[in-house]
Backbone as CSV, one residue per row, in Angstrom:
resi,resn,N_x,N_y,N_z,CA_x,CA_y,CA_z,C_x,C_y,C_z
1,UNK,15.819,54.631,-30.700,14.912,55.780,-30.838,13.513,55.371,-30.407
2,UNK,12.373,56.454,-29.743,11.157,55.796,-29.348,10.414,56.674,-30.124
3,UNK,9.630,55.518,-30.474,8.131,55.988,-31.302,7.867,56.675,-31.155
4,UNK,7.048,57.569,-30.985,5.648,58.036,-31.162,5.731,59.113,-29.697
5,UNK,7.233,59.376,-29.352,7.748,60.380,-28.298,6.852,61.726,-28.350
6,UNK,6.433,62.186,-29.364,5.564,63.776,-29.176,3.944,63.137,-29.209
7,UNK,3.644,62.118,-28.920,2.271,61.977,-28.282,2.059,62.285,-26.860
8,UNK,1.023,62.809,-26.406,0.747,63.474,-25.397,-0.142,62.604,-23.992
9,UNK,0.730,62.225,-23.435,0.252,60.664,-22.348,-0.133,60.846,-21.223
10,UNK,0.311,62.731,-20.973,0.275,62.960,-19.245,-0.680,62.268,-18.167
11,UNK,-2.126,61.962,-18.743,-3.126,61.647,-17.933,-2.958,59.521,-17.707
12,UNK,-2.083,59.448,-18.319,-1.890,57.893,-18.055,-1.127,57.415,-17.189
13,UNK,-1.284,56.612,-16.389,-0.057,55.964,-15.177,1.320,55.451,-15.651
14,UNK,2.212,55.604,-15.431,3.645,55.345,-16.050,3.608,53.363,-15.970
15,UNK,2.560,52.764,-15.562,2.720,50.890,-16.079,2.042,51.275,-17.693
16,UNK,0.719,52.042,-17.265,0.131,51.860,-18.503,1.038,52.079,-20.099
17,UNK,1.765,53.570,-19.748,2.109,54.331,-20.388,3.206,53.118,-21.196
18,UNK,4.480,52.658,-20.729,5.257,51.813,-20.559,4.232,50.924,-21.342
19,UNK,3.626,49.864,-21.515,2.689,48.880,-22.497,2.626,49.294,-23.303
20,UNK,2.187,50.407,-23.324,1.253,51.263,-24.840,2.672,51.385,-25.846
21,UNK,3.874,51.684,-25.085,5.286,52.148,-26.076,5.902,51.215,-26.280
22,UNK,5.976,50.035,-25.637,6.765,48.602,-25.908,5.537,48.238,-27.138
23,UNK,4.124,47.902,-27.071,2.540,47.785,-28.000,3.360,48.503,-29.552
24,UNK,3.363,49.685,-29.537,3.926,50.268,-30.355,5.019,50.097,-31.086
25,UNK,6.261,50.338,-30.533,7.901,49.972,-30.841,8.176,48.608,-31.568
26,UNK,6.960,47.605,-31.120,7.073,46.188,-31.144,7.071,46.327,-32.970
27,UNK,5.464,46.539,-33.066,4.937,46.728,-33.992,4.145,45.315,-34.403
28,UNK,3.885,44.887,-33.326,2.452,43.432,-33.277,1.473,44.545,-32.552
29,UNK,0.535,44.773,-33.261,-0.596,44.992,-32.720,-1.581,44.258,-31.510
30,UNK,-1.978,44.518,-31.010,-2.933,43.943,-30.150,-4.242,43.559,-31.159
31,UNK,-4.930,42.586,-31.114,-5.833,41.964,-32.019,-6.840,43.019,-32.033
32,UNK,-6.596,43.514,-33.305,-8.360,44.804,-33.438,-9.385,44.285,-33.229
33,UNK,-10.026,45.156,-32.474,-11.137,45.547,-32.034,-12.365,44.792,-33.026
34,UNK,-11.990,45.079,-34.371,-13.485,44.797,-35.405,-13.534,42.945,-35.353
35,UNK,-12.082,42.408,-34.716,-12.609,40.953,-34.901,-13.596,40.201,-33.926
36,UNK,-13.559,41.642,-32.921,-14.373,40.432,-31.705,-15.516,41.034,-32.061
37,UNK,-15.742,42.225,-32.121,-17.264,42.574,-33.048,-17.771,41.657,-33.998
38,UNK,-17.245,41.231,-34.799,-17.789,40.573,-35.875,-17.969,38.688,-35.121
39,UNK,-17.190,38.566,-34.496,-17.607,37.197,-33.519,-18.570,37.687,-32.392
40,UNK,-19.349,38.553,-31.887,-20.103,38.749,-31.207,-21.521,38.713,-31.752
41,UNK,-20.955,39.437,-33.199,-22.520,39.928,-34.121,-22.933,38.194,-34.541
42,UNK,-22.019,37.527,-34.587,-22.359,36.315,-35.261,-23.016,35.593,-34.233
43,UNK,-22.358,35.560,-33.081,-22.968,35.393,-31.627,-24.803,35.542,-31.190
44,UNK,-24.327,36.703,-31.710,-26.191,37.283,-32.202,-27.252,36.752,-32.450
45,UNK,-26.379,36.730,-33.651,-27.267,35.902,-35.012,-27.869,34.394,-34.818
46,UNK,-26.899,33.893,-33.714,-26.858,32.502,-33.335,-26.208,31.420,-34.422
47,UNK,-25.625,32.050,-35.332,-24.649,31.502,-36.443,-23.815,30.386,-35.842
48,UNK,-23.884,29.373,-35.604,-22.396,28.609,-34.755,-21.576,28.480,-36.196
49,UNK,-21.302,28.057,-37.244,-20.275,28.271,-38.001,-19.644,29.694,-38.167
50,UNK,-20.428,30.575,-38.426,-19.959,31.550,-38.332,-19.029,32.530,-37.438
51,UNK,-19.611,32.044,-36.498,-18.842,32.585,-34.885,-17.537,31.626,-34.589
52,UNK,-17.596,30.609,-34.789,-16.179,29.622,-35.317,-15.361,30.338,-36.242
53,UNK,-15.686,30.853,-37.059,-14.826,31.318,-37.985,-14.584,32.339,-37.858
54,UNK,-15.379,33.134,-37.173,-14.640,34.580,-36.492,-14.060,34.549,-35.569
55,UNK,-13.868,33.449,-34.632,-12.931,33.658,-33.187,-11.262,32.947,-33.833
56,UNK,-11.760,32.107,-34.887,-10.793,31.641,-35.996,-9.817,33.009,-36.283
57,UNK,-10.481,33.332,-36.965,-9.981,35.107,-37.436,-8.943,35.668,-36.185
58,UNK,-10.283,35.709,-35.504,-9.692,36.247,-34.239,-8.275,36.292,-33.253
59,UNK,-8.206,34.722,-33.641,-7.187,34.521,-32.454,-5.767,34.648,-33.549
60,UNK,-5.804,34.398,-34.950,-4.988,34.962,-35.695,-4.363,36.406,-36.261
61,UNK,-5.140,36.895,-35.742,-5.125,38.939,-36.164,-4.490,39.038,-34.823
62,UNK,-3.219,39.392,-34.691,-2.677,40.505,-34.085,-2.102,39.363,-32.570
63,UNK,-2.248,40.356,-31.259,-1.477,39.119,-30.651,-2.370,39.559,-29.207
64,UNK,-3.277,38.945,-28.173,-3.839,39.063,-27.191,-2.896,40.324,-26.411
65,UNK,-3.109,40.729,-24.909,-2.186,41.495,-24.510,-1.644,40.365,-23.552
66,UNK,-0.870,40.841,-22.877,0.190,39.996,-21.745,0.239,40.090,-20.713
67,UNK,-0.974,39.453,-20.077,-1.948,39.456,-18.456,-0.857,38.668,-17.539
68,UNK,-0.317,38.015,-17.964,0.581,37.290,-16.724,1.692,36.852,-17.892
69,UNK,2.546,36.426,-16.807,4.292,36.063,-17.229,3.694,34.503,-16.980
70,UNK,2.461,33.598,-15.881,2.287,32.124,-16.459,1.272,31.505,-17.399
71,UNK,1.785,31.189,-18.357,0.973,30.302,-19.465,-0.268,30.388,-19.430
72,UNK,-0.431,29.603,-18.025,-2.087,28.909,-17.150,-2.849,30.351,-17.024
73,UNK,-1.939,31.116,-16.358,-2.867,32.283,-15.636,-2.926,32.564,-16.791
74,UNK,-2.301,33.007,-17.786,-2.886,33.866,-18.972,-4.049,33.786,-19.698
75,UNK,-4.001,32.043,-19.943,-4.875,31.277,-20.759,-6.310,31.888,-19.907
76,UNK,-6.497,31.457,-18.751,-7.094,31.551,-17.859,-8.146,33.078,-17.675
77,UNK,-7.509,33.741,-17.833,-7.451,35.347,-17.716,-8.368,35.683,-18.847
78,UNK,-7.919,35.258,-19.967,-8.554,35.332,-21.301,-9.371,35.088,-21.135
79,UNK,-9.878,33.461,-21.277,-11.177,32.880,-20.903,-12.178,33.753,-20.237
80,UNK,-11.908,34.281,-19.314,-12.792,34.674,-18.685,-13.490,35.965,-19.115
81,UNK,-12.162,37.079,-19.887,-12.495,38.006,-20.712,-13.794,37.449,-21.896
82,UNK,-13.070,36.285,-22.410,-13.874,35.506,-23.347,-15.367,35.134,-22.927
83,UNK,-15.730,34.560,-21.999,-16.946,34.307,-21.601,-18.045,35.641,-21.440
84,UNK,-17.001,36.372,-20.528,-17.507,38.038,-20.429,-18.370,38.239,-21.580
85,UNK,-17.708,38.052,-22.519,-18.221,38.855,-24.345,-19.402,37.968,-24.669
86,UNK,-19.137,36.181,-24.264,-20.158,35.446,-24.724,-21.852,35.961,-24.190
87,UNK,-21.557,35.932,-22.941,-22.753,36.566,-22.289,-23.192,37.481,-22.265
88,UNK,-22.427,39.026,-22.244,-23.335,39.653,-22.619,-23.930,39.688,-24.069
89,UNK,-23.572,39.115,-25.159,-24.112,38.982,-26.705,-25.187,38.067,-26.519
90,UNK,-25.262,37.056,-26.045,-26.152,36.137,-25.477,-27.245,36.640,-25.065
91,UNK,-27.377,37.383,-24.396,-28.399,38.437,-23.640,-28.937,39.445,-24.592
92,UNK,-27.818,40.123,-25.086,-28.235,40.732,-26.168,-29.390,40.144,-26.822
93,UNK,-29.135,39.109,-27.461,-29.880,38.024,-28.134,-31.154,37.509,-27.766
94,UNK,-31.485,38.164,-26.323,-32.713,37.195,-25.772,-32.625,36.139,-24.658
95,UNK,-31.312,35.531,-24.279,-31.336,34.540,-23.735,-31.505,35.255,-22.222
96,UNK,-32.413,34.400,-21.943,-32.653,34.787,-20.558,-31.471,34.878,-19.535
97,UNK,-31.500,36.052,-18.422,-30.381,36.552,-17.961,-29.982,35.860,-16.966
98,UNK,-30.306,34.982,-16.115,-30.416,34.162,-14.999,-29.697,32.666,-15.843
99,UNK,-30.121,32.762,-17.064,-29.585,31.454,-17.813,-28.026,31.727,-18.204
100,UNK,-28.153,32.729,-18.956,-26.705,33.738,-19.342,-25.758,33.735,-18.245
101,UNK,-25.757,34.325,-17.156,-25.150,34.195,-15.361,-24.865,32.487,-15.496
102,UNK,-25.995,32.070,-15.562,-25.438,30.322,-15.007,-24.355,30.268,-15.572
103,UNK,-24.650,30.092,-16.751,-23.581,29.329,-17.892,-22.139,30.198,-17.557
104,UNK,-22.243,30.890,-17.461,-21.273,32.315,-17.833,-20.356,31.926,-16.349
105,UNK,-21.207,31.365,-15.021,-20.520,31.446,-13.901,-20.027,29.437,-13.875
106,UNK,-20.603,29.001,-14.425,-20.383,27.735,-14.320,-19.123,27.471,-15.415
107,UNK,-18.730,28.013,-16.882,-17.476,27.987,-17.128,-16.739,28.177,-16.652
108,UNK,-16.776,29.744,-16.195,-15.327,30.192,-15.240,-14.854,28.898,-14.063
109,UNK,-15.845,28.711,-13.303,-15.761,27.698,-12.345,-14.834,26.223,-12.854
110,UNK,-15.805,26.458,-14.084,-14.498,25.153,-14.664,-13.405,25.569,-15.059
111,UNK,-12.743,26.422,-15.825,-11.782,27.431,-16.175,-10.884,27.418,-14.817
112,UNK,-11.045,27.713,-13.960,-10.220,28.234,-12.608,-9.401,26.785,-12.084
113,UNK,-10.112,25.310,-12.745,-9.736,24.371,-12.448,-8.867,23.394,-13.242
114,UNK,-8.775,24.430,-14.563,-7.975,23.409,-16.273,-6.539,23.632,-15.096
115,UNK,-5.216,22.231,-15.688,-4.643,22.125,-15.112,-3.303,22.773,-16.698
116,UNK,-3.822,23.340,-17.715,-3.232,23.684,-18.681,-3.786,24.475,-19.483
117,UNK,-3.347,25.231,-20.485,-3.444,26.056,-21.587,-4.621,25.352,-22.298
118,UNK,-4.131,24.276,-22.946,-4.842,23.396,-23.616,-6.322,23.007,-23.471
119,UNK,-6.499,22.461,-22.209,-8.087,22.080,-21.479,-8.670,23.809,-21.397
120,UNK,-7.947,25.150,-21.059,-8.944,26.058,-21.344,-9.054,26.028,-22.691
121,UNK,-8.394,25.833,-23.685,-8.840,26.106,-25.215,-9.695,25.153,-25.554
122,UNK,-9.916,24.136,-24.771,-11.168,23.383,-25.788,-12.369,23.399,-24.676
123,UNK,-12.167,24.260,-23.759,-13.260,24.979,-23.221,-13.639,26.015,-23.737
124,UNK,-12.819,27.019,-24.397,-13.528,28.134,-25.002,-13.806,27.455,-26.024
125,UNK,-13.389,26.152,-26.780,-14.546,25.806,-28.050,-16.221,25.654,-27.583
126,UNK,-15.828,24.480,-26.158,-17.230,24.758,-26.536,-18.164,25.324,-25.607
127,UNK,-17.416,26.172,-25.259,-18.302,27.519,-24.974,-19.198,28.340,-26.050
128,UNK,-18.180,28.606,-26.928,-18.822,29.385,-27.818,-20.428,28.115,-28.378
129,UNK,-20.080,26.910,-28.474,-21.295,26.045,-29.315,-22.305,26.326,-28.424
130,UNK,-22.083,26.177,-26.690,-23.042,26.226,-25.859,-23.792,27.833,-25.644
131,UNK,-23.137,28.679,-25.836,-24.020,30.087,-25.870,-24.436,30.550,-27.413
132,UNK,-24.055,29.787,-28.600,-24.431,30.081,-29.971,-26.009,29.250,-30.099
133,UNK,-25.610,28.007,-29.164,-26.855,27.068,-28.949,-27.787,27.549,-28.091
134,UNK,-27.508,28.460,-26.579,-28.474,29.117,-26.027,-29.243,30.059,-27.128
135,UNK,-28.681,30.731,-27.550,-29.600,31.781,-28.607,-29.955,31.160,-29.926
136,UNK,-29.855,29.814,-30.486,-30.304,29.587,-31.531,-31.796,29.222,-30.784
137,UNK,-31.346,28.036,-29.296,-32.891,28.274,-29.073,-33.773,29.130,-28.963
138,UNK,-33.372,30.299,-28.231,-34.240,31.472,-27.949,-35.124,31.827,-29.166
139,UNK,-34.128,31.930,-30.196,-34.718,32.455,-31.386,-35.536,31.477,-32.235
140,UNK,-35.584,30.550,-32.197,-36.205,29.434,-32.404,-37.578,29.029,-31.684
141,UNK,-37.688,29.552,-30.472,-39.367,29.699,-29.540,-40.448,30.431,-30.087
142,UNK,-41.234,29.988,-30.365,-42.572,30.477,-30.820,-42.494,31.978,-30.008
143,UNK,-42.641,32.815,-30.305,-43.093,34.278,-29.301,-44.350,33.996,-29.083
144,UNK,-44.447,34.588,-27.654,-45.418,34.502,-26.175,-46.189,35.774,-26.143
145,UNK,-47.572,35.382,-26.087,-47.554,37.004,-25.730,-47.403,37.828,-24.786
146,UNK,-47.497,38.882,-24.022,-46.652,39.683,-23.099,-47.170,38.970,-21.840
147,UNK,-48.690,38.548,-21.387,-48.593,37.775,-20.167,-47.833,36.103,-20.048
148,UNK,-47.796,36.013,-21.265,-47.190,34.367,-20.785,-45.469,34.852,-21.102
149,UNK,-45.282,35.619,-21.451,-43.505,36.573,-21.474,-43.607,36.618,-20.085
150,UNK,-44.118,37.460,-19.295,-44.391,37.735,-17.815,-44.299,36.806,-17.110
151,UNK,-45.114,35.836,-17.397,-44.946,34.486,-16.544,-43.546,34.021,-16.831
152,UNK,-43.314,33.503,-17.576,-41.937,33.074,-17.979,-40.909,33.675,-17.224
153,UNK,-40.740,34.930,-17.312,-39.662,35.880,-16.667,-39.714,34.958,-15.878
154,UNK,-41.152,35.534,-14.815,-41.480,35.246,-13.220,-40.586,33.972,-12.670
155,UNK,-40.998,32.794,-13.803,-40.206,31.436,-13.234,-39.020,31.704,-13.364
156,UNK,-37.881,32.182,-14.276,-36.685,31.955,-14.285,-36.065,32.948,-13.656
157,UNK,-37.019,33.989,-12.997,-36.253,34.893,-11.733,-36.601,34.648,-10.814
158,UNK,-37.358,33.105,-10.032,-37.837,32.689,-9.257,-37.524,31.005,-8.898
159,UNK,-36.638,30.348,-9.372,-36.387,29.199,-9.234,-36.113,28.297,-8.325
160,UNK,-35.689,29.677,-7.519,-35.007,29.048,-6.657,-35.971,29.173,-4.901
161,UNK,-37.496,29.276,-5.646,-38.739,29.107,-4.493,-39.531,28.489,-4.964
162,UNK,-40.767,27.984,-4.315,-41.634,27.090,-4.311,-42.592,28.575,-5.115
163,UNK,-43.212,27.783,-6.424,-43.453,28.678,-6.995,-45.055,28.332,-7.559
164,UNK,-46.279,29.399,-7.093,-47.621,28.999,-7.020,-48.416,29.274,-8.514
165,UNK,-49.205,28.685,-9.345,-50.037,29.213,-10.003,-50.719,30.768,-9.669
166,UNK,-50.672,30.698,-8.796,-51.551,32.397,-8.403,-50.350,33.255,-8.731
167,UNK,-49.647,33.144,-8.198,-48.217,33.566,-8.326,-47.917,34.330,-9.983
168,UNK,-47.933,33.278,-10.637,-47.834,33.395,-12.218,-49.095,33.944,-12.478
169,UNK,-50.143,33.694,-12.076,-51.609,34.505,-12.859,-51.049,36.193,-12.144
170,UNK,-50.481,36.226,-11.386,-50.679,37.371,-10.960,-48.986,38.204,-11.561
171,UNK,-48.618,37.671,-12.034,-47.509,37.846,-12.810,-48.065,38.377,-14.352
172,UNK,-48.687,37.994,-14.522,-49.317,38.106,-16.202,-50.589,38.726,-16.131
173,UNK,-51.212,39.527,-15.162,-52.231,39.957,-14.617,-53.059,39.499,-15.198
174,UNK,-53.861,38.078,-14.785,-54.544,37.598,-15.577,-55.358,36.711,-14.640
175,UNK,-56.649,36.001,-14.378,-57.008,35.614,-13.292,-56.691,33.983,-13.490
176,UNK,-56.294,33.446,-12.951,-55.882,31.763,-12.481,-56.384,31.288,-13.870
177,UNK,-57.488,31.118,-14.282,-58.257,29.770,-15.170,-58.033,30.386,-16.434
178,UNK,-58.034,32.072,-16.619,-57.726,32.518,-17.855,-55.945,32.644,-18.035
179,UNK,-55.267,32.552,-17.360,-53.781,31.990,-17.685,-53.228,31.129,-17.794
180,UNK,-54.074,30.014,-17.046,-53.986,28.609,-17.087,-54.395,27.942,-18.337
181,UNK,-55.360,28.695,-19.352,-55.580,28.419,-20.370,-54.452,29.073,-21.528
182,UNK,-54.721,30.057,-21.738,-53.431,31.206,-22.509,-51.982,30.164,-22.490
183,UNK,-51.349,30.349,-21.152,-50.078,29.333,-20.950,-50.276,28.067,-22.029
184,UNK,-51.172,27.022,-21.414,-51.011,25.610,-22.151,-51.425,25.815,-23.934
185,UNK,-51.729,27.003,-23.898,-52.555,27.302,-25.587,-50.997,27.783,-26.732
186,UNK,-50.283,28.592,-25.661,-48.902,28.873,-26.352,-47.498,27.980,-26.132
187,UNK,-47.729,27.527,-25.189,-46.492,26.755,-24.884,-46.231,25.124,-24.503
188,UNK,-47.454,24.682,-24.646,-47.936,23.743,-24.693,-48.256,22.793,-23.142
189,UNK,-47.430,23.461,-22.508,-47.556,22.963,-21.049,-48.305,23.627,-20.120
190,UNK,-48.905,22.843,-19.187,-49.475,23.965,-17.712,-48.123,24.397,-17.397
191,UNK,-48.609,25.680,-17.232,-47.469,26.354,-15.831,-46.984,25.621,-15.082
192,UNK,-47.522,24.836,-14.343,-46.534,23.919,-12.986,-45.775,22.435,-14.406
193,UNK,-46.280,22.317,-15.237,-45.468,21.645,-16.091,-44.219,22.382,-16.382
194,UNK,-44.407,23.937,-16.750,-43.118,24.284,-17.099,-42.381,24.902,-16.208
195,UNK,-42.914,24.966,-15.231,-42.233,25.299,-13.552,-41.004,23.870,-13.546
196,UNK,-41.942,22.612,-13.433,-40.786,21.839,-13.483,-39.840,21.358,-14.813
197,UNK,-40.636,22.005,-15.514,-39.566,21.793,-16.961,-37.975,22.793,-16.401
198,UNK,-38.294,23.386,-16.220,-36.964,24.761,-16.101,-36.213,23.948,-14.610
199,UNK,-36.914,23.784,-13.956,-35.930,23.451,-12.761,-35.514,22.032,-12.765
200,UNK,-35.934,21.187,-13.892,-35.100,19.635,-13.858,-33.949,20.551,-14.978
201,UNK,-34.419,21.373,-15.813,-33.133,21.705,-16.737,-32.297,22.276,-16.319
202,UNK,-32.255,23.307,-15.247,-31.480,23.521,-14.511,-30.629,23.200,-13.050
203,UNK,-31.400,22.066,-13.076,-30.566,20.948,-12.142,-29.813,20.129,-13.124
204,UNK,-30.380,19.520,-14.139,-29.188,19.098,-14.873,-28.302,19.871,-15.135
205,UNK,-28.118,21.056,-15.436,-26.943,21.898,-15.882,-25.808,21.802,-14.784
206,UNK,-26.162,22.137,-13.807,-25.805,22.375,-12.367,-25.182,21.020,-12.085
207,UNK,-25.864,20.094,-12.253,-25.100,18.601,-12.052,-23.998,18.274,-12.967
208,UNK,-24.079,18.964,-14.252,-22.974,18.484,-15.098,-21.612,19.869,-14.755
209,UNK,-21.887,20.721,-14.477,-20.948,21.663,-14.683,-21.245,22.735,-13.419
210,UNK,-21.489,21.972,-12.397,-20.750,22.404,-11.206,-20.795,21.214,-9.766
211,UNK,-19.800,22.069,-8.658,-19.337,20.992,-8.159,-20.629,20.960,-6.855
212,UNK,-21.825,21.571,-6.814,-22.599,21.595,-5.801,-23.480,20.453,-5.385
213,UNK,-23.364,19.866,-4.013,-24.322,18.101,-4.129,-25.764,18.659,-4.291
214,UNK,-25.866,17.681,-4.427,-27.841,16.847,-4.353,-28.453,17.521,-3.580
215,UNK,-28.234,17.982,-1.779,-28.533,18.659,-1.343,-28.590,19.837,-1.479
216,UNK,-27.580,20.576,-1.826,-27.251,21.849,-2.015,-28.522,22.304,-3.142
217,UNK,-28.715,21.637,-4.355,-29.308,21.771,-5.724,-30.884,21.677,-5.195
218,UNK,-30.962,20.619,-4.412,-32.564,20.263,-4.033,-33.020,22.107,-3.075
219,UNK,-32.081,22.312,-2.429,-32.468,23.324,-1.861,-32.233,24.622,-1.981
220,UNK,-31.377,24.859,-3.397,-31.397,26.042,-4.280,-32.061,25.837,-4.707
221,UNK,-32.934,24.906,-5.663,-34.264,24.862,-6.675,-35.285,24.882,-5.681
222,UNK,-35.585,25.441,-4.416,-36.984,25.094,-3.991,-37.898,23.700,-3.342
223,UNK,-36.895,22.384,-3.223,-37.873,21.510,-3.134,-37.924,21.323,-1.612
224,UNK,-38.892,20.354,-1.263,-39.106,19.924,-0.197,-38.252,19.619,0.765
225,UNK,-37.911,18.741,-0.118,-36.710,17.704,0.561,-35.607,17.109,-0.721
226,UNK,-34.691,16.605,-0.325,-33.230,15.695,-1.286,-34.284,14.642,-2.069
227,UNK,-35.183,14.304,-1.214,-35.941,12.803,-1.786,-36.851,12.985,-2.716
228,UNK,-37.652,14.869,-2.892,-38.332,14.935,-3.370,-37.925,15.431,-4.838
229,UNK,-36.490,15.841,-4.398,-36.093,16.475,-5.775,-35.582,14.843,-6.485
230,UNK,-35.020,13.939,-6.079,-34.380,12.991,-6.415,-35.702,12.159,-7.222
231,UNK,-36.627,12.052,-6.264,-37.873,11.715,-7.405,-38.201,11.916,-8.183
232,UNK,-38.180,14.238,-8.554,-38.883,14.185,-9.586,-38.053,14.063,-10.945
233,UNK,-37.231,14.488,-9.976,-35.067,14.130,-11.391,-35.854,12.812,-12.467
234,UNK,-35.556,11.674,-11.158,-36.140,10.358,-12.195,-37.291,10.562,-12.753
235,UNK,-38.585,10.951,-12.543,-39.718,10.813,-13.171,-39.332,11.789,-14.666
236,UNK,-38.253,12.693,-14.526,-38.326,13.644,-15.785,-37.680,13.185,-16.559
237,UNK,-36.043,12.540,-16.353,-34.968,12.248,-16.853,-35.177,10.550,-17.178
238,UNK,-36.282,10.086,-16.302,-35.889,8.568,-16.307,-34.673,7.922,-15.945
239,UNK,-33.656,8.799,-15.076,-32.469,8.455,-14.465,-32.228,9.316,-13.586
240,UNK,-31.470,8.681,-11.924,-31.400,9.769,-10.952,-30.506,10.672,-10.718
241,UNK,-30.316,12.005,-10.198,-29.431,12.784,-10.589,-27.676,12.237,-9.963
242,UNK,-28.223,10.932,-9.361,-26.524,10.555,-8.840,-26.016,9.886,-9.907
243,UNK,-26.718,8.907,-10.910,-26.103,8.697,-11.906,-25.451,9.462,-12.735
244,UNK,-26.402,10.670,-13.215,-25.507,11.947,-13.883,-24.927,12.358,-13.342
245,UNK,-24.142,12.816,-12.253,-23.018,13.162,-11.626,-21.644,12.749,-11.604
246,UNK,-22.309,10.955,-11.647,-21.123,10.228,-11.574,-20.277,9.999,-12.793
């Protein structure tokens, strides 16, 4: 006998339709809805125990749906659903959106390459630590006021150019010597200090968790030359970015 036969489906495609009545008949639910809410809100919050214990919840309530007939692809598939959710809550949260994208595109990248089920699951662990940790920092930063917010944007939607003090004063509409002061008064650095603060941190990221060389990185971040980025790597890190690679 079939379920739930006098429900009214006409507007659905006969694959869909077919899921929804096997979903049903089974009588395993697909994992409700309120558990990934409540691991997102925690997400938020920047809770990392908490958000552990809701994807905990999570993966125990009910049963994922059934994206592929292989293991890998499934696992795989998920993940990526999974990251989806991390980032946009992440954002939600404040974390800058260019940072959110990295991370968000640099898992998958690793994800597409686990050779098992397993290596994606202890990638979605620590996924979740690494975007619970993006927004604990966020929320953890002194607030800026709206021209040194402005500036800030400016650099991390700009990284990937040679990027001028005028540039940023004129970002924060503010004239050169009076932003140059404001900046180092809230954040403790000159502007071209935190110009290169953001782009050694995001060359390290990039070096650990993706597969792009020295070149490639020196000339997505803006620099001169391989030699110049390789210099300022060491002067920041005190080690060169081929060691961290290797």
């Amino acid at each position: 006998m079939r379920l739930f036969s006098n429900d009214a489906f006409d507007y659905l495609d006969q694959k869909t339709k077919k899921i929804l009545m096997e979903t049903r008949e089974s009588f395993i639910p697909h994992t409700p809805y309120i558990y990934e809410k409540n691991m997102l809100a925690a997400v938020r919050q920047g809770d990392l125990e908490l958000t552990l214990k809701c994807n905990r919840l999570m993966e125990n309530a009910g049963k994922a749906g059934t994206l592929s007939k292989d293991p890998l692809q499934q696992s795989k598939i998920l993940f990526i659903s999974h990251i989806t959710m991390l980032t946009r809550a992440a954002m939600d949260a404040g974390v800058a959106e260019d940072l959110a994208y990295a991370m968000s595109d640099s898992y998958i990248q690793t994800a597409l390459d686990c050779t098992s089920p397993r290596q994606v699951q202890a990638l979605t662990d620590r996924s979740i630590r690494d975007f619970v940790g993006a927004v604990r920092h966020q929320k953890n930063s002194p607030p800026y006021s709206r021209a040194t917010r402005k500036a800030v944007n400016y650099i991390h939607s700009h990284l990937q150019e040679k990027i001028t003090l005028k540039e940023l004063a004129d970002a924060a509409a503010l004239s050169p010597g009076r932003f140059s002061h404001l900046f180092r008064e809230e954040t403790g650095l000159s502007p071209m200090a935190y110009v290169r603060k953001e782009k050694m941190e995001t060359a390290r990221t990039m070096l650990l968790y993706s597969e792009y060389k020295l070149s490639e990185i020196s000339t997505i971040l803006g620099f001169s030359s391989e030699s110049h980025f390789i210099r300022t790597f060491k002067e920041y890190f005190g080690t060169t970015p081929g060691k961290l690679q290797s």
